[in-house]
N, C-alpha and C positions, 0 to 999 in steps of 0.2 A: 316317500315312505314305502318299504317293501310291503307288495302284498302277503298275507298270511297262506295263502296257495302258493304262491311261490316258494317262498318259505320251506311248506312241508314238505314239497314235489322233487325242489333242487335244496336239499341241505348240503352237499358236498359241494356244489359247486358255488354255494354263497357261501362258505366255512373258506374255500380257495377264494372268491372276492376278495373278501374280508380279511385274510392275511395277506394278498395284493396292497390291501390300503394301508396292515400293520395295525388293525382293530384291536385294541386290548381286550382280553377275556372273550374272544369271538366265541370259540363252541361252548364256553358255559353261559354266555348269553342267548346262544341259538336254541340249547339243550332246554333254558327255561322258556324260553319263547314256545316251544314246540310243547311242553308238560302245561303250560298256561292252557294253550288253545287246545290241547286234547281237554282238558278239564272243563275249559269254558264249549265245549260240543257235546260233552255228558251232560252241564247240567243245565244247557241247553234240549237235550234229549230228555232229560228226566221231567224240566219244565212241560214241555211239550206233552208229553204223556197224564201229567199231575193235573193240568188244565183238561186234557181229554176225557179224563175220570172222572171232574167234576163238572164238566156239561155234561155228561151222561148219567150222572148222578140228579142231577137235577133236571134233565127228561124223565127220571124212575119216578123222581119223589110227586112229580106232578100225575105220572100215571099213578103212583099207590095213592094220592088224595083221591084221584079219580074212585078208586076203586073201593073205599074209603077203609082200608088198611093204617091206621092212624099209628100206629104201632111201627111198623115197618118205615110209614112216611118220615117218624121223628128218628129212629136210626140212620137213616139216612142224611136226614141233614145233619145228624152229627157228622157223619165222614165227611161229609159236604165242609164242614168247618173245618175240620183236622185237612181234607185236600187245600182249601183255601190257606190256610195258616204254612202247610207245607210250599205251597206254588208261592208265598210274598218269599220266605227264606231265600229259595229257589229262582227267586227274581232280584235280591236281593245279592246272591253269592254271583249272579251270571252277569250284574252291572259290574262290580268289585273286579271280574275276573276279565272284562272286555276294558276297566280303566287302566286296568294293571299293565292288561297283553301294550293298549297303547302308547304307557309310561315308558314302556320299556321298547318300541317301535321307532318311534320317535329318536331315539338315543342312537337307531344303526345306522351308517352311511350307504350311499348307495351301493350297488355291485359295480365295479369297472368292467369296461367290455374288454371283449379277446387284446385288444389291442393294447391295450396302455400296459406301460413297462413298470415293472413292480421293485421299482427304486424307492427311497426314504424321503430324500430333498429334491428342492431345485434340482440341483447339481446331476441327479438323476433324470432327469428330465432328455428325452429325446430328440433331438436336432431334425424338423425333417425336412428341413430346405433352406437357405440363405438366398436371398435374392441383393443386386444392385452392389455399387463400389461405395464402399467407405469413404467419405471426401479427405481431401488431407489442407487441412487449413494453414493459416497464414502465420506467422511468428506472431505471438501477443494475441490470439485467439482466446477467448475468454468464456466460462460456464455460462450458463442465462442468467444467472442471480446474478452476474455482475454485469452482464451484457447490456441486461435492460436501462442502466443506470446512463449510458452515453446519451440517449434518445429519449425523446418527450418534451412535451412543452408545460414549465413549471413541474415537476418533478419526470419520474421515470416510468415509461410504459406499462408497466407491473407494478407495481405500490406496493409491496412486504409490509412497510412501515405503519402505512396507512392503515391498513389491514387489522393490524395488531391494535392502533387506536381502537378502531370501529368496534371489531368483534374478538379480539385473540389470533395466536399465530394461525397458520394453516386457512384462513383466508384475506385471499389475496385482493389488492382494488386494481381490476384493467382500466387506462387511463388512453385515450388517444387514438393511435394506429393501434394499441394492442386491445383495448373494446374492438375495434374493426375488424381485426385481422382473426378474432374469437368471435365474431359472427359471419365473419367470410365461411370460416371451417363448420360452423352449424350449421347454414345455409346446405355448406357444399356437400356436408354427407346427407341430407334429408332429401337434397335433391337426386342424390347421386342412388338413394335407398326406394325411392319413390320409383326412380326410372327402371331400377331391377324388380319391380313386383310389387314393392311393400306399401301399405297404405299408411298414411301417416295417421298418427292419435295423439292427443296433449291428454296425458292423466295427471290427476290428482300428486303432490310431491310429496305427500302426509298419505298411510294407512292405517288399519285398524290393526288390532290382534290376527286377525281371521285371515288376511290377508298375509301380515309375516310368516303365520305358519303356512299356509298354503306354497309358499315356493322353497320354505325351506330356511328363511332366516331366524323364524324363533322355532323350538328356542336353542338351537346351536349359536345364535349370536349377537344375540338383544344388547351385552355389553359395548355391539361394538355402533349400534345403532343410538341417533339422539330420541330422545322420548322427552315426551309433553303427559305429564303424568296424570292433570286437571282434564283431558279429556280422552285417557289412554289411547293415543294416535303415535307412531314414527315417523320421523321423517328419512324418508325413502335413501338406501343406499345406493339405489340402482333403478331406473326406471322397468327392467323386466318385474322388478315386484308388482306394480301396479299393472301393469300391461296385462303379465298373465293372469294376475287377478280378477281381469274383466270375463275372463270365462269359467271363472270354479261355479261350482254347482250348476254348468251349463252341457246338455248334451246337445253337441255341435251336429246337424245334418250333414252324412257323407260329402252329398254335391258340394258343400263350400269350404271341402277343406282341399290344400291346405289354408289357412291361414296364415296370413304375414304383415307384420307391425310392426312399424316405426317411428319413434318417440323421443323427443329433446326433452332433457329436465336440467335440472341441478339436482346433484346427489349431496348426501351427507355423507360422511363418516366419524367416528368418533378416533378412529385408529390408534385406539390407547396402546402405550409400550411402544410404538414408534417411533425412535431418536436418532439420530448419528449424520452424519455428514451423506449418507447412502439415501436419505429425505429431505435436503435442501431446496429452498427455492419452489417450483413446479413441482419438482418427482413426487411429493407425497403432503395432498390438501384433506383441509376438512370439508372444504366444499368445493365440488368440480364440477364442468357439465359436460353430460356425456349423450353421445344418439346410440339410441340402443336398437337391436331386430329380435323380433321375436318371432319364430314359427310355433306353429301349431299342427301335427303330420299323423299322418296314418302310420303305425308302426313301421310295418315295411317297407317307407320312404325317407326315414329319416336321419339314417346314416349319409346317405345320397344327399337329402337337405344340407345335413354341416358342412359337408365339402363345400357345398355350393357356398355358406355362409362364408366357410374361410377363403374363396377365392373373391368374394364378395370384399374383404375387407383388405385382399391382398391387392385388389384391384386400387383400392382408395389412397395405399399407400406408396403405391406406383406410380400415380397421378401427380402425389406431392412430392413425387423426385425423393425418394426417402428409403436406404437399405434396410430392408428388414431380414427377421427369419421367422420361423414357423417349428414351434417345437408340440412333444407332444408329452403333457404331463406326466409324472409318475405317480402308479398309485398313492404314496408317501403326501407330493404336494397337490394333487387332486380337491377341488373343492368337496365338500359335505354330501350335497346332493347331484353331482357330476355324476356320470357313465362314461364319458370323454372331453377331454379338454382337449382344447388349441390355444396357447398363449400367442399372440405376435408381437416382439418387440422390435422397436427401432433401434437403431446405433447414431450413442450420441457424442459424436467426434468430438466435444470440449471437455466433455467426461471422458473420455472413451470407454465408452460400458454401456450393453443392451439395456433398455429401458421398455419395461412390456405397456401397450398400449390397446389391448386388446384381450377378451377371452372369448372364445367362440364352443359352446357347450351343448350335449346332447344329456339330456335329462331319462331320456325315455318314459316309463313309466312314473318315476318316481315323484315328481310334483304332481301329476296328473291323479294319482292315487288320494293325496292330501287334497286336492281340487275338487274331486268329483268330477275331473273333464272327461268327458264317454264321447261316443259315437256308437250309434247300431249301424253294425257292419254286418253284412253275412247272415244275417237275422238274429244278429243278437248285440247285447252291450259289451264297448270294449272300451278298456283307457286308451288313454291318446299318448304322441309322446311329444314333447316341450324341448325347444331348443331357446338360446338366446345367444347375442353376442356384442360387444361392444365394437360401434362403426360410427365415431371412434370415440375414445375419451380423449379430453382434448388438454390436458396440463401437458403431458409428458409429449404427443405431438407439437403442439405448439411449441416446447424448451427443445425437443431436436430440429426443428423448423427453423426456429432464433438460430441455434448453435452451430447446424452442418452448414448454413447459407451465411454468417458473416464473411465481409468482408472488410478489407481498412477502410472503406466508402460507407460501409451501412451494411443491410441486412438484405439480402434481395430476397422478394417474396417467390411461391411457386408459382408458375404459368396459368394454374388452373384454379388459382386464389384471386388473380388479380380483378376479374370479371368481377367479381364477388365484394373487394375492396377498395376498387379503384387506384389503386397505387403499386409501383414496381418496389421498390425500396421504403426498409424503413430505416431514414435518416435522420 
């Protein structure tokens, strides 16, 4: 959430934000934001003043008893009523006016920084590196959805079918080498995220309210999340929700930042509206698992942080012999509470078409404000700024993993999997 100082200080340059992201009714939403909070500091002033009247009113009415002025004591506490009756109003209009300023807080996306390119779509989206050869596969090369059906003992490594029994489409049953081969990859990015810095956490896969709004998924997107309505809890789309929710209302000590976390779950989504041949198979589940990092940084270090993140994850996908690229969002497809993004997706040579396996994000201020994440810095209280990234999520790795490494023989796994799986091939 934008702070309200900010706000007042940069209105032109959150008014530029904001037509960056293509905010509908941006300056007549800023205009009332700004007429809200001059109002709610008047009558906050006026409070302030109305309560000063009547503690000093009521030091008088105790010196006139003293004095025994009985006359004057009982006018007194009339004003003394008429302040009190004035300060509930006045307590009254300055709640109304600080729910209103939030109603409306709530609803702005963040600012994008200098950088991001202020395109509509995807399509807008910035190219800012390609890495590795595209493989060129064998005649009769086949997508994952159909790939997995040669392989497995009593049905097909990935179970779609099965799936749809148990729970409905969009989750899947790993059967075999493909449970193995989806713990090889958990395994290998928790170790791979431990050994760059991060300390590992298992959180909770359910949060409360308090927690969604804290990073930003309610309520821009309670719809897309599953709810359990008997003990109002979500289950988590992401594990950065729970992660950085171990620190809101926490003021972190300078010495131990930065902070860095790393986190296996199972995510949910509900991903309503998502149909078409472009979500087949892997590309697009209601339930996946993914390793997540989450930093924690001192303002001035946290641009420097994402790079790190993104080379963090570009490392991961160099390991598994896998071309990717590195774009960089448009304000247009910019998540909610972004300040920068990094998608990386792979190239999936049976599709042939990038598949993003990754978002690496710099939040800055904006969760941390919804948090309450401070640190006294410099001798005073500051927000902190919130990064996270997916390393990795694993449906859409795992389907370009299957897909770029067939061959008429089987499936060969990567070099830096097999440690992890025990087996070179999945035949």
């Amino acid at each position: 959430m934008l702070q309200l100082s900010y706000i007042r200080d940069n209105k032109d340059a959150v008014l530029t934000g904001l037509q960056k992201r293509h905010f509908t009714n941006a300056e007549a939403i800023i205009e009332q934001v700004l007429a809200l909070d001059q109002h709610r500091r008047d009558t906050q002033r006026d409070l302030d003043d109305t309560l000063a009247q009547s503690n000093a009113k009521a030091k008088e009415i105790g010196v006139l008893m003293k004095s025994g002025d009985k006359a004057a004591a009982e006018a007194a506490k009339a004003e003394t009523t008429n302040l009190k009756v004035h300060s509930k109003a006045l307590e009254d209009a300055l709640r109304l006016a600080e729910q209103q300023l939030q109603d409306i807080l709530v609803t702005i996306p963040n600012i994008p920084h200098s950088s991001v390119p202020a395109g509509r779509t995807a399509d807008d989206n910035e190219v800012v590196l390609e890495h590795g050869k595209k493989p060129t596969l064998y005649d009769g090369a086949q997508p994952h959805w159909e790939l997995i059906k040669k392989y497995g003992v009593n049905g097909p490594i990935i179970d779609f079918e099965l799936g749809v029994k148990i729970a409905g489409a969009g989750f899947p049953v790993y059967r075999g080498k493909g449970a193995r081969i989806q713990r090889a990859l958990i395994n290998f990015f928790l170790d791979e995220a431990m050994a760059a810095g991060y300390m590992e956490v298992q959180p909770p896969i359910v949060v409360n309210e308090e927690s969604g709004f804290g990073t930003g998924q309610l309520p821009d997107k309670e719809g897309q999340m599953y709810y359990v309505p008997e003990d109002k809890l979500y289950l988590i789309p992401t594990a950065e929700v729970p992660i950085t929710n171990l620190y809101r209302d926490v003021i972190v000590p300078e010495n131990q930042l930065p902070i860095c976390n790393v986190g296996y779950t199972p995510c949910f989504r509900r991903e309503a509206g998502s149909w078409g041949a472009h979500v087949r198979g892997l590309n697009r589940l209601h339930q996946f698992d993914k390793v997540e990092i989450v930093r924690i940084e001192k303002p001035e270090n946290s641009y420097t942080a994402l790079e790190n993140m993104s080379q963090h994850v570009q490392s991961l996908l160099q390991k598994l012999e896998l071309p990717y690229r590195v774009l960089r969002l448009c304000g247009g497809d910019m998540g909610f509470t972004s300040a920068l993004t990094y998608d990386m997706e792979v190239w999936s040579a049976a599709q042939e078409r990038w598949l993003e396996v990754s978002s690496v994000s710099n939040f800055e201020t904006y969760q941390a404000n919804r948090l309450k994440l401070r640190s006294k810095m410099e001798g005073k209280m500051q927000l902190l700024h919130t990064l996270n990234g997916s390393a990795l999520a694993l449906p859409r790795i795992l389907a370009s993993i299957l897909e770029n490494n067939q061959t008429p023989n089987g499936i060969r796994v990567p070099a830096v999997l097999v440690p992890y799986c025990g087996f070179e091939m999945i035949d």
